[in-house]
C-alpha positions in Angstrom: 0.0 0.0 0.0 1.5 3.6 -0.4 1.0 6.3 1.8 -2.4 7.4 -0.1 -3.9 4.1 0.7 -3.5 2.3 -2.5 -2.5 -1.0 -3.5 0.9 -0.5 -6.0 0.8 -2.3 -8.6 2.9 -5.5 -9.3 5.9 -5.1 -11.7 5.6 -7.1 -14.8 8.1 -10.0 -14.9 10.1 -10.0 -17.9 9.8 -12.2 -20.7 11.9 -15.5 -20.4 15.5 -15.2 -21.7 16.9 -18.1 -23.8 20.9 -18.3 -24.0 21.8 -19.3 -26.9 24.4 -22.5 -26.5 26.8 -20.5 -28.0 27.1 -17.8 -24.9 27.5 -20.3 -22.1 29.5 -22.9 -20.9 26.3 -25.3 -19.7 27.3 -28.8 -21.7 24.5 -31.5 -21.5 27.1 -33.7 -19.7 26.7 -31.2 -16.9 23.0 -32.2 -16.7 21.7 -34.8 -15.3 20.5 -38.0 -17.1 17.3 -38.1 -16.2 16.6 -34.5 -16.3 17.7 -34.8 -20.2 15.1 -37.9 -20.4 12.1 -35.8 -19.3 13.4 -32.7 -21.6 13.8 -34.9 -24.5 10.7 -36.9 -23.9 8.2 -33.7 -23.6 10.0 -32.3 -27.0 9.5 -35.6 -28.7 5.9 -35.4 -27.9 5.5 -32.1 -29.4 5.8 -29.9 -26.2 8.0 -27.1 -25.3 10.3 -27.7 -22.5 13.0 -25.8 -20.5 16.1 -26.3 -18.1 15.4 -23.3 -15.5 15.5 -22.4 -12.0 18.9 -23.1 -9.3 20.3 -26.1 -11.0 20.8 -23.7 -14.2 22.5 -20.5 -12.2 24.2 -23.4 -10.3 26.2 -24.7 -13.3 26.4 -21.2 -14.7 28.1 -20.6 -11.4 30.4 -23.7 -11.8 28.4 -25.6 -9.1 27.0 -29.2 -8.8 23.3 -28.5 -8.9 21.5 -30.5 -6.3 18.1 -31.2 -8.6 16.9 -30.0 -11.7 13.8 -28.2 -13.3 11.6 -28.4 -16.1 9.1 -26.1 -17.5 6.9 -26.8 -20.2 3.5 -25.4 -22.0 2.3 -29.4 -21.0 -0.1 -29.3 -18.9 0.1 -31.3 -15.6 -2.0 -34.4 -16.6 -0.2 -34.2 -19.9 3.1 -34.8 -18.0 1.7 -37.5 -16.2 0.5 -39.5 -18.9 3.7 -39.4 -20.6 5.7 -40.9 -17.4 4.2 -43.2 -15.4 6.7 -42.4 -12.6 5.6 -39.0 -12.3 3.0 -37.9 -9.2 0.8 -34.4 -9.6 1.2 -32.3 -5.8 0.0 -29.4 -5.0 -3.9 -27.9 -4.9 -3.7 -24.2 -6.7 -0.5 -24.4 -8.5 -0.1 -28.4 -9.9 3.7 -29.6 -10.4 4.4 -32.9 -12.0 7.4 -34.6 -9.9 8.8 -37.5 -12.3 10.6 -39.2 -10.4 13.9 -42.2 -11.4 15.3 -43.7 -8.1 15.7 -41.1 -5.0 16.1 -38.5 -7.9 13.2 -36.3 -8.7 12.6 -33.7 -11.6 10.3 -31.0 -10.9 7.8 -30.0 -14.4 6.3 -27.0 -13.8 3.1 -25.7 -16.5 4.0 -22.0 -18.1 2.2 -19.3 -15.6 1.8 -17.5 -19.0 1.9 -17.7 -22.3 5.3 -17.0 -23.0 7.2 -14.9 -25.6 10.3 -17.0 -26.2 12.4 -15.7 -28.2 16.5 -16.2 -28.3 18.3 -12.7 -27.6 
């Protein structure tokens, strides 16, 4: 609220940024196995689908990521009926987590519809 008593208004995220491969050092050896299954998998079936979140600045910082994420324009049942090991939580905002062994990759559904465009 500001001093008048209004609500401010909420700043507009940014569209997402795609780094081209040639302007980073990220190498798909760097990613995990099954993290490349799930990206693969959602592309093969006609889906967009992203590396994002701290296991991306993680290796851009030259760290081991401790998990992995995945966004996509699939929709959460979508997700699930492409991989059997995956479980739908949450109530208002659904995740998909697929999950191979004691290793589980998040697949979260685009908020928006998204203007992606390489810079």
């Amino acid at each position: 609220m500001t001093e008048t008593g209004q609500a401010q208004a909420r700043p507009r995220p940014e569209a997402p940024r795609i780094i081209p491969r040639a302007e980073h050092t990220i190498s798909r050896a760097d990613i995990s196995e099954n993290a490349l299954k799930v990206l693969y998998r959602l592309r093969k079936a006609g889906y967009q689908a992203y590396l994002v979140g701290g296991g991306v600045r993680d290796l851009l910082l030259g760290r081991e990521p401790k998990d992995f994420d995945v966004a996509t324009d699939a929709r959460p049942e979508e997700v699930r009926a492409l991989f059997r090991n995956c479980r739908l939580i949450g109530r208002r905002f659904r995740l998909a987590h697929v999950r191979f062994g004691r290793e589980i990759v998040e697949v979260a559904t685009f908020r928006a519809i998204p203007r992606l465009a390489a810079e």
